[in-house]
mmJSON file of the N, C-alpha and C atoms, coordinates in Angstrom:
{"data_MODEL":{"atom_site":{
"group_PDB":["ATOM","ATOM","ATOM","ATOM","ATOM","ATOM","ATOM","ATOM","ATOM","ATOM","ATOM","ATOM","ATOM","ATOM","ATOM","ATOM","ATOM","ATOM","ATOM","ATOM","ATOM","ATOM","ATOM","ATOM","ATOM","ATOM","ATOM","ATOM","ATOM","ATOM","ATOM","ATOM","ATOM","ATOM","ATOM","ATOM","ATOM","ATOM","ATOM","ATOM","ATOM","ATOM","ATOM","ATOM","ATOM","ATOM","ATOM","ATOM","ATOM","ATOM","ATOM","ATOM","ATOM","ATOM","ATOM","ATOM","ATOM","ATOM","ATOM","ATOM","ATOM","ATOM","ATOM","ATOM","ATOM","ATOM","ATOM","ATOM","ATOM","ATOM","ATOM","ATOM","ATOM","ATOM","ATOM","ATOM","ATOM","ATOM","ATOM","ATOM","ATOM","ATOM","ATOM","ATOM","ATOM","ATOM","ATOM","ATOM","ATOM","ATOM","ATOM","ATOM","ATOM","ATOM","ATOM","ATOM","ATOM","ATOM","ATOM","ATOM","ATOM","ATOM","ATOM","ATOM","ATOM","ATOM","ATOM","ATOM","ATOM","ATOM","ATOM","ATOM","ATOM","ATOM","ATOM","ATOM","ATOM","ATOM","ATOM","ATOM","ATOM","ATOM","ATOM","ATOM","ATOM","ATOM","ATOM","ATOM","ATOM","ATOM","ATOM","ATOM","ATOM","ATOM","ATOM","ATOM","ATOM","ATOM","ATOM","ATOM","ATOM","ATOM","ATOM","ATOM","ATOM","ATOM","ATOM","ATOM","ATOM","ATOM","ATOM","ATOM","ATOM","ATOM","ATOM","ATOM","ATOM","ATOM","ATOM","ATOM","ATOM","ATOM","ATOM","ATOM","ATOM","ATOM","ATOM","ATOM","ATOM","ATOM","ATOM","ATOM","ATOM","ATOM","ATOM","ATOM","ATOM","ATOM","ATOM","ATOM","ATOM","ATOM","ATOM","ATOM","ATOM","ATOM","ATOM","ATOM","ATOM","ATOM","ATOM","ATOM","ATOM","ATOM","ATOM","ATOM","ATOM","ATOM","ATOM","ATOM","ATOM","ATOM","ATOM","ATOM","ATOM","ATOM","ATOM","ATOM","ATOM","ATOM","ATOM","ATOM","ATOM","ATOM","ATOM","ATOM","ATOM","ATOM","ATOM","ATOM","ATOM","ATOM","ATOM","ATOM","ATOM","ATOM","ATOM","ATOM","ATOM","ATOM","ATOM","ATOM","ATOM","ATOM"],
"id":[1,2,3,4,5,6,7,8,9,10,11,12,13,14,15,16,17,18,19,20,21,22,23,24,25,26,27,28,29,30,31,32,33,34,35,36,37,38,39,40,41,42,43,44,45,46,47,48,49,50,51,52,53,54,55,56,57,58,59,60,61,62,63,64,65,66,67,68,69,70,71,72,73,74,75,76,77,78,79,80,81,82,83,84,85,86,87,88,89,90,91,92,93,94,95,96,97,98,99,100,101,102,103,104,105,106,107,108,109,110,111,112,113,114,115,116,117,118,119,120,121,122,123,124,125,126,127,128,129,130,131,132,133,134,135,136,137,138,139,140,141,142,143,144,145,146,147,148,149,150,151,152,153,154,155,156,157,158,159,160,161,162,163,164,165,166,167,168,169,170,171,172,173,174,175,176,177,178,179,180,181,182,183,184,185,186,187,188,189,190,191,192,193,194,195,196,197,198,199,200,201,202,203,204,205,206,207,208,209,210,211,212,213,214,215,216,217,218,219,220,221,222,223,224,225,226,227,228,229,230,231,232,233,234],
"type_symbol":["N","C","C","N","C","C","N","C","C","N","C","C","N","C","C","N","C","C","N","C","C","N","C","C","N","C","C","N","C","C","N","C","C","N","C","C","N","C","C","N","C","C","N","C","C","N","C","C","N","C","C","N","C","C","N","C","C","N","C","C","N","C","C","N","C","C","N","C","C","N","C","C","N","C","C","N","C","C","N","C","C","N","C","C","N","C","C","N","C","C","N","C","C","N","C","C","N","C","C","N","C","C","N","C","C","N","C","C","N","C","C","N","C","C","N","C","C","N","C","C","N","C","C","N","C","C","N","C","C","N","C","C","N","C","C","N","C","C","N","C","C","N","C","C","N","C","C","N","C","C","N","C","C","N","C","C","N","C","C","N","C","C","N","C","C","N","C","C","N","C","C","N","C","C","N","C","C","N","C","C","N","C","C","N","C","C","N","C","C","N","C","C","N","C","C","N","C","C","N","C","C","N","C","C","N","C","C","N","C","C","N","C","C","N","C","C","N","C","C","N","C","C","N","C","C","N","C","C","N","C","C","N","C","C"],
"label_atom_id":["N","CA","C","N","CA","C","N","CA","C","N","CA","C","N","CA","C","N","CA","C","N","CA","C","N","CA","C","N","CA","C","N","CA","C","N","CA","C","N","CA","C","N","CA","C","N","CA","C","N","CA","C","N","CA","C","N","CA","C","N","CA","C","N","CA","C","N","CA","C","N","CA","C","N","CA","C","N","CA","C","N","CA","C","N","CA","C","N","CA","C","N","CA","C","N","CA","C","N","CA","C","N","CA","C","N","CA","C","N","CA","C","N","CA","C","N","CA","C","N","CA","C","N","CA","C","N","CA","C","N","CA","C","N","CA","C","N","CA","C","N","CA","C","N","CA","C","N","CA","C","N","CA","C","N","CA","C","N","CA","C","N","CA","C","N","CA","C","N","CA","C","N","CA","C","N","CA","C","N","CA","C","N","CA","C","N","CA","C","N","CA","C","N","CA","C","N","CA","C","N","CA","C","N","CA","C","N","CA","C","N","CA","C","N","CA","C","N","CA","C","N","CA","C","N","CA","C","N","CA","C","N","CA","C","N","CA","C","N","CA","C","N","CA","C","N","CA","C","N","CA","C","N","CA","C","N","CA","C","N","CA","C","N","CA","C","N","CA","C","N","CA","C"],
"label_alt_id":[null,null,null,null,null,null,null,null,null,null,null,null,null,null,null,null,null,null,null,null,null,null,null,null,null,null,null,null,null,null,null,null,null,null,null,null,null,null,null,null,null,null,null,null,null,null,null,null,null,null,null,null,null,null,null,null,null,null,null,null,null,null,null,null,null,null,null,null,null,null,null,null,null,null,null,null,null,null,null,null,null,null,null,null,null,null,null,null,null,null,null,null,null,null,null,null,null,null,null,null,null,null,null,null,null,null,null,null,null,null,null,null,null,null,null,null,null,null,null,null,null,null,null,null,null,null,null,null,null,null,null,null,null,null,null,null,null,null,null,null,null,null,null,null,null,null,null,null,null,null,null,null,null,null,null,null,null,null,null,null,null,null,null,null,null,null,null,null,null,null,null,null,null,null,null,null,null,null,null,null,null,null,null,null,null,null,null,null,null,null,null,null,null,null,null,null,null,null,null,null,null,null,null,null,null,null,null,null,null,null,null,null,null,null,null,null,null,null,null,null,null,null,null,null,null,null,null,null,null,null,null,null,null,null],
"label_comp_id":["UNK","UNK","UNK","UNK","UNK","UNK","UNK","UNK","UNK","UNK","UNK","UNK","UNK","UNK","UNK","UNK","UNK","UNK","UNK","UNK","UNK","UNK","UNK","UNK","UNK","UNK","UNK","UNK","UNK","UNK","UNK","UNK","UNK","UNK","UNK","UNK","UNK","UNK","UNK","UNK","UNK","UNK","UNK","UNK","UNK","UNK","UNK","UNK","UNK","UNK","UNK","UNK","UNK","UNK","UNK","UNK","UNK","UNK","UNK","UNK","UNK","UNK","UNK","UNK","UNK","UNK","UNK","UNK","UNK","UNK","UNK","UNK","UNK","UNK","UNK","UNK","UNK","UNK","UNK","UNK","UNK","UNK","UNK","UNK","UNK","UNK","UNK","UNK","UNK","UNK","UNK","UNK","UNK","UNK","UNK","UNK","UNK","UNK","UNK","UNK","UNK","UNK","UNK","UNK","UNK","UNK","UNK","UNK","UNK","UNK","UNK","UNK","UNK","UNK","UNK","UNK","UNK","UNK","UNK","UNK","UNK","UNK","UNK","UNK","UNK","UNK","UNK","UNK","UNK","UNK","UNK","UNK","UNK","UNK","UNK","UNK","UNK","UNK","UNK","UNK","UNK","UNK","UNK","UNK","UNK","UNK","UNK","UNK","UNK","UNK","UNK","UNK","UNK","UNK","UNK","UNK","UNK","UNK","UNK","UNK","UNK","UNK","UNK","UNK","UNK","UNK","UNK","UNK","UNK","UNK","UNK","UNK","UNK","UNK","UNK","UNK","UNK","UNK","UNK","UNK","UNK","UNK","UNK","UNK","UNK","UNK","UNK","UNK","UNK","UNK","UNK","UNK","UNK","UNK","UNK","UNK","UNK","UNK","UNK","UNK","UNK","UNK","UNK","UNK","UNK","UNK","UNK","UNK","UNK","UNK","UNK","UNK","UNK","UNK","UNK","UNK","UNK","UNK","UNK","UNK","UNK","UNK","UNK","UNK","UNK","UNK","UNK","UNK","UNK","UNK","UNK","UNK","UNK","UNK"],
"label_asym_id":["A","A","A","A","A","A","A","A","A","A","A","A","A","A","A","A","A","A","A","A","A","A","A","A","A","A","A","A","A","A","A","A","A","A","A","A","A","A","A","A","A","A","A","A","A","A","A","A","A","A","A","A","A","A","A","A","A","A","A","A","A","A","A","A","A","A","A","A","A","A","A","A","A","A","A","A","A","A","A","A","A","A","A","A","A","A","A","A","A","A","A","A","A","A","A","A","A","A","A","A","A","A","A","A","A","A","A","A","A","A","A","A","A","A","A","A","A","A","A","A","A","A","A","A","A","A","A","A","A","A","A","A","A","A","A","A","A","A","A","A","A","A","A","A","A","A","A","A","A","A","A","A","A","A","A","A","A","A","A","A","A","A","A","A","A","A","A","A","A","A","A","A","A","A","A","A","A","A","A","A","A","A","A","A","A","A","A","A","A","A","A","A","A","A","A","A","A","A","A","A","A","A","A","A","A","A","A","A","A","A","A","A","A","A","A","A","A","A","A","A","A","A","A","A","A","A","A","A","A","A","A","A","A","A"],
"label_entity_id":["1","1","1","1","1","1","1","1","1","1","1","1","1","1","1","1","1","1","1","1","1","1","1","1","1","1","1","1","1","1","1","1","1","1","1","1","1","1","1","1","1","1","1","1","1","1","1","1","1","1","1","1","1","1","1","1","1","1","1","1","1","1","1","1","1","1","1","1","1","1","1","1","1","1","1","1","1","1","1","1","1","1","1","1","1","1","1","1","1","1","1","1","1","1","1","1","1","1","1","1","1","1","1","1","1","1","1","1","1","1","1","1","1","1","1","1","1","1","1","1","1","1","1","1","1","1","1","1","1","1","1","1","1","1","1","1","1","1","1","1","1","1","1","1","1","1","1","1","1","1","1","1","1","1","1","1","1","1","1","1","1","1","1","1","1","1","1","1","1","1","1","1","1","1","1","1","1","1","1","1","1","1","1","1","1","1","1","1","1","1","1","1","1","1","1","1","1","1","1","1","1","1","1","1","1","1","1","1","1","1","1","1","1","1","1","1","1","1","1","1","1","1","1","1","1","1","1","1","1","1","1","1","1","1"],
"label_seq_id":[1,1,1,2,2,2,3,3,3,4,4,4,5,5,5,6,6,6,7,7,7,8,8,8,9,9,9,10,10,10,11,11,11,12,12,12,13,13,13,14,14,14,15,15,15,16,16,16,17,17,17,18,18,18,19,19,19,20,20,20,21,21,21,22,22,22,23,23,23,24,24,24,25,25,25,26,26,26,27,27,27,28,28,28,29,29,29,30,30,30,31,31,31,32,32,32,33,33,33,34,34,34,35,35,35,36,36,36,37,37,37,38,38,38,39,39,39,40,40,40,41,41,41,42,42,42,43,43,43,44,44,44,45,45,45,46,46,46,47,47,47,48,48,48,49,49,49,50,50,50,51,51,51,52,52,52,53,53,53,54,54,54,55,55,55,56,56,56,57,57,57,58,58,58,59,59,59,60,60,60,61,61,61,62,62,62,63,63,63,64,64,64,65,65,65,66,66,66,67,67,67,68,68,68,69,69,69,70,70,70,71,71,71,72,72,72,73,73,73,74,74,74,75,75,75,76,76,76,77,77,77,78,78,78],
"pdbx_PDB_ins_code":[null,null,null,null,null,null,null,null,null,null,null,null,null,null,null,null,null,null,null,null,null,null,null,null,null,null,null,null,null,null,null,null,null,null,null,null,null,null,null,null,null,null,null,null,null,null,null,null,null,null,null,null,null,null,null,null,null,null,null,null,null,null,null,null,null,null,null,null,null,null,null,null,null,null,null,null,null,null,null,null,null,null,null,null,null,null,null,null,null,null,null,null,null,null,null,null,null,null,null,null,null,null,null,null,null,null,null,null,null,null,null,null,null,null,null,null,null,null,null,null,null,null,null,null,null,null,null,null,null,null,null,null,null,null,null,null,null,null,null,null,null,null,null,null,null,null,null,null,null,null,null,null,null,null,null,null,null,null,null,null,null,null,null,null,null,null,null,null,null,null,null,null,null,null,null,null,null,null,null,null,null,null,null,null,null,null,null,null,null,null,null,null,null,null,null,null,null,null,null,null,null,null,null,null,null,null,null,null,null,null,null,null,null,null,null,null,null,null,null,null,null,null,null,null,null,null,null,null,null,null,null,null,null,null],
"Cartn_x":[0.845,0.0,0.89,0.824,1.544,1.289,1.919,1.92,3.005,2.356,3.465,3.167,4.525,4.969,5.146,4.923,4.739,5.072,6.186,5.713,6.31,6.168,5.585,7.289,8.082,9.745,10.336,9.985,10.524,12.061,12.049,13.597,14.484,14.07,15.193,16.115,17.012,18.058,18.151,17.692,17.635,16.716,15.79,14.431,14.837,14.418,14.737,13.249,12.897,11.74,12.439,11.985,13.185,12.249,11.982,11.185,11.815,11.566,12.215,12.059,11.053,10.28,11.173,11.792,12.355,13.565,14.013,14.951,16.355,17.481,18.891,18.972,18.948,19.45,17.914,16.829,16.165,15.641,16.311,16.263,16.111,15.345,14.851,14.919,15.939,16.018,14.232,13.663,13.059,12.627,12.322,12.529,12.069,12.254,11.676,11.345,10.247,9.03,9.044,8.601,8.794,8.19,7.326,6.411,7.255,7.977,8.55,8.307,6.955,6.5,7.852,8.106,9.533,8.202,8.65,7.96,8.722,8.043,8.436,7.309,7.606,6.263,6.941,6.753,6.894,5.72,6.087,5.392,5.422,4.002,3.957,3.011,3.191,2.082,1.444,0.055,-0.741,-0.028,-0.448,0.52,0.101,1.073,1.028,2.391,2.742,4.626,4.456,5.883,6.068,7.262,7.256,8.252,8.157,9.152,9.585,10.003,10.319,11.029,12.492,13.283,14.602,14.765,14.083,14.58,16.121,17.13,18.152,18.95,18.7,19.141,18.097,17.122,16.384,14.526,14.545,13.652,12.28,11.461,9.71,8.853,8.097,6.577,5.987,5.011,4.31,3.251,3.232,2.477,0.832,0.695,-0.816,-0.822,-0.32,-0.847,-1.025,-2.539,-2.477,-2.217,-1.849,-1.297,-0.407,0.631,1.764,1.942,2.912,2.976,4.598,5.248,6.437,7.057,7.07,7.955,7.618,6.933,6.959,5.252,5.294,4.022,3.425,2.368,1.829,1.022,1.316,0.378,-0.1,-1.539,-2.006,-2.939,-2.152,-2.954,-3.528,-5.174,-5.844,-5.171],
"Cartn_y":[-1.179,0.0,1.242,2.19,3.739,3.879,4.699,5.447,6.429,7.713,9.058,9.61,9.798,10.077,11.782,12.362,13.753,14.77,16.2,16.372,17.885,19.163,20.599,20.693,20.996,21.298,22.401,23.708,24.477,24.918,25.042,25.19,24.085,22.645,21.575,21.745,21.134,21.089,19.494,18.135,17.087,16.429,15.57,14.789,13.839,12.597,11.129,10.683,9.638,8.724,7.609,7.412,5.737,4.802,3.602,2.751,1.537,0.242,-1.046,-1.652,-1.154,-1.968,-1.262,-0.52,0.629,-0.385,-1.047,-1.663,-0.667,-1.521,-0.7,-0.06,-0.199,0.687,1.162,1.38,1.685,3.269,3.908,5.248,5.754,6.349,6.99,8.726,9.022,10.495,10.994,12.143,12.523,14.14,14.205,15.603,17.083,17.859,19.213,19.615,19.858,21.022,22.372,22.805,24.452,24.887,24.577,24.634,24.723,23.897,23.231,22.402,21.329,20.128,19.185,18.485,16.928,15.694,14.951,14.054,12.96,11.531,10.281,9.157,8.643,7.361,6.144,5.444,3.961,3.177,2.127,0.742,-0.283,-0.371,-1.074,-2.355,-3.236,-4.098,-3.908,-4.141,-4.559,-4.79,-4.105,-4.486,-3.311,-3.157,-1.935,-1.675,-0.86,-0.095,0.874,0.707,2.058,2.965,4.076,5.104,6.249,6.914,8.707,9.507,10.397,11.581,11.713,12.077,11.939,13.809,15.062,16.093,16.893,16.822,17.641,16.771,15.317,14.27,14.403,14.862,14.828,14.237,13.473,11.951,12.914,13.28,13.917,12.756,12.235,12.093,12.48,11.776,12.727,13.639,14.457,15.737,15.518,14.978,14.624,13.463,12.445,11.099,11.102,11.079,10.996,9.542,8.401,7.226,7.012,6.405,6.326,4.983,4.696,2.816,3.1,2.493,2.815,3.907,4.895,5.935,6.595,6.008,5.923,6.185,6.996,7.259,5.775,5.257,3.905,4.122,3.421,3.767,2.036,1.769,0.529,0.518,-0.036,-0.367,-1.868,-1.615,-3.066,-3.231],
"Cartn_z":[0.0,0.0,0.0,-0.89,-0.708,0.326,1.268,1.921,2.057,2.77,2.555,4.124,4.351,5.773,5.58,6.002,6.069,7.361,7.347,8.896,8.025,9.145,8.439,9.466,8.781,9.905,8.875,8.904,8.058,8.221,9.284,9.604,10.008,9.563,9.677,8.409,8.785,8.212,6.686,8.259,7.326,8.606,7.896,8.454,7.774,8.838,8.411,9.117,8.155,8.71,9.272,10.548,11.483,11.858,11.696,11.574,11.514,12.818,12.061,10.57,10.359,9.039,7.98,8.288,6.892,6.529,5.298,4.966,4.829,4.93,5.379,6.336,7.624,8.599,9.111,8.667,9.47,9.668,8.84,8.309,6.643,6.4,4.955,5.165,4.146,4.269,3.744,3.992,3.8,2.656,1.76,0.83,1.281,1.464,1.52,0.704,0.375,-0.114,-0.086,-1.223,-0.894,0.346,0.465,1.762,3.126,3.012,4.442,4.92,4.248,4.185,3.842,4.613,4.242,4.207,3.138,2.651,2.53,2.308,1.835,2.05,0.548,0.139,0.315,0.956,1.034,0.292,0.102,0.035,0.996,1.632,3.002,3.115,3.697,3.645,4.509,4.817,5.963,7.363,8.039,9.566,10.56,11.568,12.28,12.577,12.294,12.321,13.383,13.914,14.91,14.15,14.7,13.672,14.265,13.817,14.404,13.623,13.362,12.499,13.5,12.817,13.203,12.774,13.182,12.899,13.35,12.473,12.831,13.845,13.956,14.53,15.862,15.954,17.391,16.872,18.264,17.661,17.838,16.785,17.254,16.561,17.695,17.136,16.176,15.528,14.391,14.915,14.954,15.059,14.66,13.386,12.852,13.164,14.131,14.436,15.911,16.491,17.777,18.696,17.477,18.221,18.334,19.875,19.744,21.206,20.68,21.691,22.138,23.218,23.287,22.736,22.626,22.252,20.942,20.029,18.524,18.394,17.041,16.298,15.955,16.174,15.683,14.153,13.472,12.009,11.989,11.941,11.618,9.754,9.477,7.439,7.953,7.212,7.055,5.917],
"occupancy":[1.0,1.0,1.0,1.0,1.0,1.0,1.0,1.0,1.0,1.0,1.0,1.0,1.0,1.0,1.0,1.0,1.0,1.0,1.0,1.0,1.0,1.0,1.0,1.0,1.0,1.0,1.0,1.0,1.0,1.0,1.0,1.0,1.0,1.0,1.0,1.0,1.0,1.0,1.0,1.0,1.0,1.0,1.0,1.0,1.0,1.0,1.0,1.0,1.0,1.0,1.0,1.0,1.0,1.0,1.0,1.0,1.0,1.0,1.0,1.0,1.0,1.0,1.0,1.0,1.0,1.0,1.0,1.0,1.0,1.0,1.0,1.0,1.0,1.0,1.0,1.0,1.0,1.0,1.0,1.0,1.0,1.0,1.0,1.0,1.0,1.0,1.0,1.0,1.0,1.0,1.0,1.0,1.0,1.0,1.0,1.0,1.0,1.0,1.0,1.0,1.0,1.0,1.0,1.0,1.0,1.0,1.0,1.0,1.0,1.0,1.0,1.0,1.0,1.0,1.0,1.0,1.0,1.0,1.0,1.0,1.0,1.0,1.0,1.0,1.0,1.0,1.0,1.0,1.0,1.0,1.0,1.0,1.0,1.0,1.0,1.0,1.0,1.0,1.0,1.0,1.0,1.0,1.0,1.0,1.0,1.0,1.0,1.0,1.0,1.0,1.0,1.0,1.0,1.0,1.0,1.0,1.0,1.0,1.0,1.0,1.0,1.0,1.0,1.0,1.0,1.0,1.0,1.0,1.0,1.0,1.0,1.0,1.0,1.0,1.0,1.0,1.0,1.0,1.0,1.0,1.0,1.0,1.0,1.0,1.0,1.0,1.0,1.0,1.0,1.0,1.0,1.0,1.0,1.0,1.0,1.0,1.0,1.0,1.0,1.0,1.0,1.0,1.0,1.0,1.0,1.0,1.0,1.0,1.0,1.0,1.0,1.0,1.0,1.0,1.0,1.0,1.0,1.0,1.0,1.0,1.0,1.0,1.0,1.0,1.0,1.0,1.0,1.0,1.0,1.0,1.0,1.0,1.0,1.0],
"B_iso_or_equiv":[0.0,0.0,0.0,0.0,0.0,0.0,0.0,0.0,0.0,0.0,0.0,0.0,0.0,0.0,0.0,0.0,0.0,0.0,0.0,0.0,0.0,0.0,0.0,0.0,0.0,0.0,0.0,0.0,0.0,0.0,0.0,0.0,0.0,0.0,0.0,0.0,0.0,0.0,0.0,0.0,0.0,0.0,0.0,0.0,0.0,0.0,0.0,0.0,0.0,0.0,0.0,0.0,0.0,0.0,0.0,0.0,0.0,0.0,0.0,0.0,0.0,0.0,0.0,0.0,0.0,0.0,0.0,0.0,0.0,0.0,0.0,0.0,0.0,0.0,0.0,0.0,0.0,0.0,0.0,0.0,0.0,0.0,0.0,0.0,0.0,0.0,0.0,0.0,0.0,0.0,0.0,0.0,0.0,0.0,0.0,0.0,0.0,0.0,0.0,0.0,0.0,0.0,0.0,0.0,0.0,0.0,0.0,0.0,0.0,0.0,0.0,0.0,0.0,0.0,0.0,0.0,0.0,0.0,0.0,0.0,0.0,0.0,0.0,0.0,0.0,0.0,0.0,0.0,0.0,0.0,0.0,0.0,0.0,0.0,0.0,0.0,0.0,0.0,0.0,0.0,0.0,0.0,0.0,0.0,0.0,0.0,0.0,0.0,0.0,0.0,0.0,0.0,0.0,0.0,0.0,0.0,0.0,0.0,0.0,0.0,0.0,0.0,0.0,0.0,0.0,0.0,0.0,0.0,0.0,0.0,0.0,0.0,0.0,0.0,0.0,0.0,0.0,0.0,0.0,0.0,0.0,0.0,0.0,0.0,0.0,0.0,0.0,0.0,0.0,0.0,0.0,0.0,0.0,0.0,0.0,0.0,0.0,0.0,0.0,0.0,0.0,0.0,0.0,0.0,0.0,0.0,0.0,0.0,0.0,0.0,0.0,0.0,0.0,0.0,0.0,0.0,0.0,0.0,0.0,0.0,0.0,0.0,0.0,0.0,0.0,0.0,0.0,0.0,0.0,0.0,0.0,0.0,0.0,0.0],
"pdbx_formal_charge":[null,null,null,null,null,null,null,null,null,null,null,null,null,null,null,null,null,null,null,null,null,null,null,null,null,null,null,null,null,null,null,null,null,null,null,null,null,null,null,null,null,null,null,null,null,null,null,null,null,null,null,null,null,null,null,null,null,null,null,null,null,null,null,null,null,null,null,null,null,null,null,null,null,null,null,null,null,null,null,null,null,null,null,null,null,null,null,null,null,null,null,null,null,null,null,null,null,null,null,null,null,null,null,null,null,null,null,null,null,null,null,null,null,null,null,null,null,null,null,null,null,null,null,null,null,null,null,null,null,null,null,null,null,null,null,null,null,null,null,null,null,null,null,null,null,null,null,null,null,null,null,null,null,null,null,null,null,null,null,null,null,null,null,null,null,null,null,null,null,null,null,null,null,null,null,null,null,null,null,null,null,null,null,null,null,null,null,null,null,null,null,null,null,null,null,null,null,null,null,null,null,null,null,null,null,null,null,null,null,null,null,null,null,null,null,null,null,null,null,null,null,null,null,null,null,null,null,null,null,null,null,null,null,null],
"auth_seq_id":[1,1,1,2,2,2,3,3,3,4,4,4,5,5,5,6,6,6,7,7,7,8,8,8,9,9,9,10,10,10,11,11,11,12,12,12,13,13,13,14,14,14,15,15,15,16,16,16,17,17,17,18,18,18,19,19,19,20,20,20,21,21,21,22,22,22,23,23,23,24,24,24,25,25,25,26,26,26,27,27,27,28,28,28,29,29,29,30,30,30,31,31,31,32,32,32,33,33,33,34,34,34,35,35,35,36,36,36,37,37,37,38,38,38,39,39,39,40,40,40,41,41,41,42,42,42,43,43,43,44,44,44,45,45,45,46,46,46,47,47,47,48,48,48,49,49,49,50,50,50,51,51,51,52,52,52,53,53,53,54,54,54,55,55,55,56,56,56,57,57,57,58,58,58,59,59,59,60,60,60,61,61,61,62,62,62,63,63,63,64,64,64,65,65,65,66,66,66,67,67,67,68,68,68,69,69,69,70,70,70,71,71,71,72,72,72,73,73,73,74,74,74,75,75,75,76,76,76,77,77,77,78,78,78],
"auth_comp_id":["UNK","UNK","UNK","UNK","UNK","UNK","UNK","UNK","UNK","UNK","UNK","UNK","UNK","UNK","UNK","UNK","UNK","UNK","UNK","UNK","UNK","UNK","UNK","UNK","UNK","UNK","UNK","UNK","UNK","UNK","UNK","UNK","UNK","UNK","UNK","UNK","UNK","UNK","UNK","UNK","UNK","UNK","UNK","UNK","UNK","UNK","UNK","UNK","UNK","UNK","UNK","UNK","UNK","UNK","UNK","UNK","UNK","UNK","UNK","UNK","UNK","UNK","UNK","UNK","UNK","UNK","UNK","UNK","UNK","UNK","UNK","UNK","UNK","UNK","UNK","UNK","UNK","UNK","UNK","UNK","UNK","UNK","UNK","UNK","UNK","UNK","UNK","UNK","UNK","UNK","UNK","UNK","UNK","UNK","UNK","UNK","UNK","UNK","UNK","UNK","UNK","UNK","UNK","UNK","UNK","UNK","UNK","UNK","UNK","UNK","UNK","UNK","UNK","UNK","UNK","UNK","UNK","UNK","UNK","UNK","UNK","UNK","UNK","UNK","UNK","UNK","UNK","UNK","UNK","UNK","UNK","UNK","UNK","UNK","UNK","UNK","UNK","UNK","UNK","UNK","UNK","UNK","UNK","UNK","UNK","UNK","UNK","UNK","UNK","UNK","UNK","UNK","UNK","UNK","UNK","UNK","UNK","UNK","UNK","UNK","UNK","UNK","UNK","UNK","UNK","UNK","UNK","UNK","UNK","UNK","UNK","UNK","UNK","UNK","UNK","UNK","UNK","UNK","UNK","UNK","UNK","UNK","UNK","UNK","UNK","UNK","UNK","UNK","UNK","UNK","UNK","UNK","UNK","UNK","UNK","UNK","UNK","UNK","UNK","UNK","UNK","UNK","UNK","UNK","UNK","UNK","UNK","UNK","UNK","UNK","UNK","UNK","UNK","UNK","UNK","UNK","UNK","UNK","UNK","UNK","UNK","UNK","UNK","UNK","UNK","UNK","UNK","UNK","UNK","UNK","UNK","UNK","UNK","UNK"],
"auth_asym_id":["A","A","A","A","A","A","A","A","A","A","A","A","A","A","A","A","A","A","A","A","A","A","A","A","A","A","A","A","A","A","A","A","A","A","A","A","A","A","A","A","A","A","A","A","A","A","A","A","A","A","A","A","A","A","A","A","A","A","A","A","A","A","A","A","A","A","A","A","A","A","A","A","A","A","A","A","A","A","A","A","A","A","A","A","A","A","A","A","A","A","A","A","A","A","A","A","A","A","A","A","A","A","A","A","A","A","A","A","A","A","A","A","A","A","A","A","A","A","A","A","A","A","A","A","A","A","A","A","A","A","A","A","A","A","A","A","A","A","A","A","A","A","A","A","A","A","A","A","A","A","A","A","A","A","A","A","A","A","A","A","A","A","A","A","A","A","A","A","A","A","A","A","A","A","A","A","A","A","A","A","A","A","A","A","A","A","A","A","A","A","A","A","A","A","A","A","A","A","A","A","A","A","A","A","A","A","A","A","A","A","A","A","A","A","A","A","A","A","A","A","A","A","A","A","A","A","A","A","A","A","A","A","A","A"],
"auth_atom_id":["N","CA","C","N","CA","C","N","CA","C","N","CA","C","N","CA","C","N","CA","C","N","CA","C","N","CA","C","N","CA","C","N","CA","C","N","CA","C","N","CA","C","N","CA","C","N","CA","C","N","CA","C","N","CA","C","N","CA","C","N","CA","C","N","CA","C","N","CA","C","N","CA","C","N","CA","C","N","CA","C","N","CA","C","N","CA","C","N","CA","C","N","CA","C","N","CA","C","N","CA","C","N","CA","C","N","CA","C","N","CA","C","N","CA","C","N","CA","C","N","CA","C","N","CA","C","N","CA","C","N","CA","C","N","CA","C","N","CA","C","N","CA","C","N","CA","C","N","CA","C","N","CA","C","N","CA","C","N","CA","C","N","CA","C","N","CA","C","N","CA","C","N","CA","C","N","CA","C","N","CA","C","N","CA","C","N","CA","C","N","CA","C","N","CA","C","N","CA","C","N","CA","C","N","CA","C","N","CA","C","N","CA","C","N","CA","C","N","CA","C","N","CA","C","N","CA","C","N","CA","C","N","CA","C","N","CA","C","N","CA","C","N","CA","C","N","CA","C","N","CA","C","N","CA","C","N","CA","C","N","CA","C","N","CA","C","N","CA","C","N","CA","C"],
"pdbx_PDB_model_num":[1,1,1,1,1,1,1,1,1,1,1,1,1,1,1,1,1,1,1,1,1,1,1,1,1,1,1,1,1,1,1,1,1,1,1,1,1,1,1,1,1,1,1,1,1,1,1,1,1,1,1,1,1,1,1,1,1,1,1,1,1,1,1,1,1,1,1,1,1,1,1,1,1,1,1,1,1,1,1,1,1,1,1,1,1,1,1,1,1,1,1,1,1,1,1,1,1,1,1,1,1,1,1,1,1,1,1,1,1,1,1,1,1,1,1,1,1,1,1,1,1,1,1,1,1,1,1,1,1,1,1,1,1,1,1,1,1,1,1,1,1,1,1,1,1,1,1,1,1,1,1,1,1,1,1,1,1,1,1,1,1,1,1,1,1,1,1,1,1,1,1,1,1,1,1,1,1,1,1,1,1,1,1,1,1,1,1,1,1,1,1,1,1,1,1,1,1,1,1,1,1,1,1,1,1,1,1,1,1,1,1,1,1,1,1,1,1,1,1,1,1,1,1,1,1,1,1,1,1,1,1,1,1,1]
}}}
């Protein structure tokens, strides 16, 4: 299933999406937007993942996800 990880960090520098499920290391750089929107689409299967934003090397929650389990934003795909 697409999915796009999204978070509004106008003044970061570099945003990483960190996630076990993320292949290599566990980190995916993320793009900036004119906006200041940093983005990134995965391809995910069905499951429930935990994950963080890695801004400027400092770990934030997602901001638009009010679920979170151990430490980490929870995202569940049927």
């Amino acid at each position: 299933m697409k999915t796009e990880f999204k978070l509004h960090a106008p003044k970061a520098k570099s945003v990483e999406l960190v996630g076990a499920f993320i292949v290599r290391g566990g980190r995916k750089e993320m793009t900036r937007q004119d906006d200041g929107t940093w983005t990134v689409t995965l391809y995910l299967n069905p499951g429930t993942f935990r994950y963080f934003f890695s801004v400027d090397k400092k770990k934030q929650l997602d901001p638009e996800n009010p679920h979170s389990e151990k430490g980490a934003s929870l995202l569940s795909l049927p």
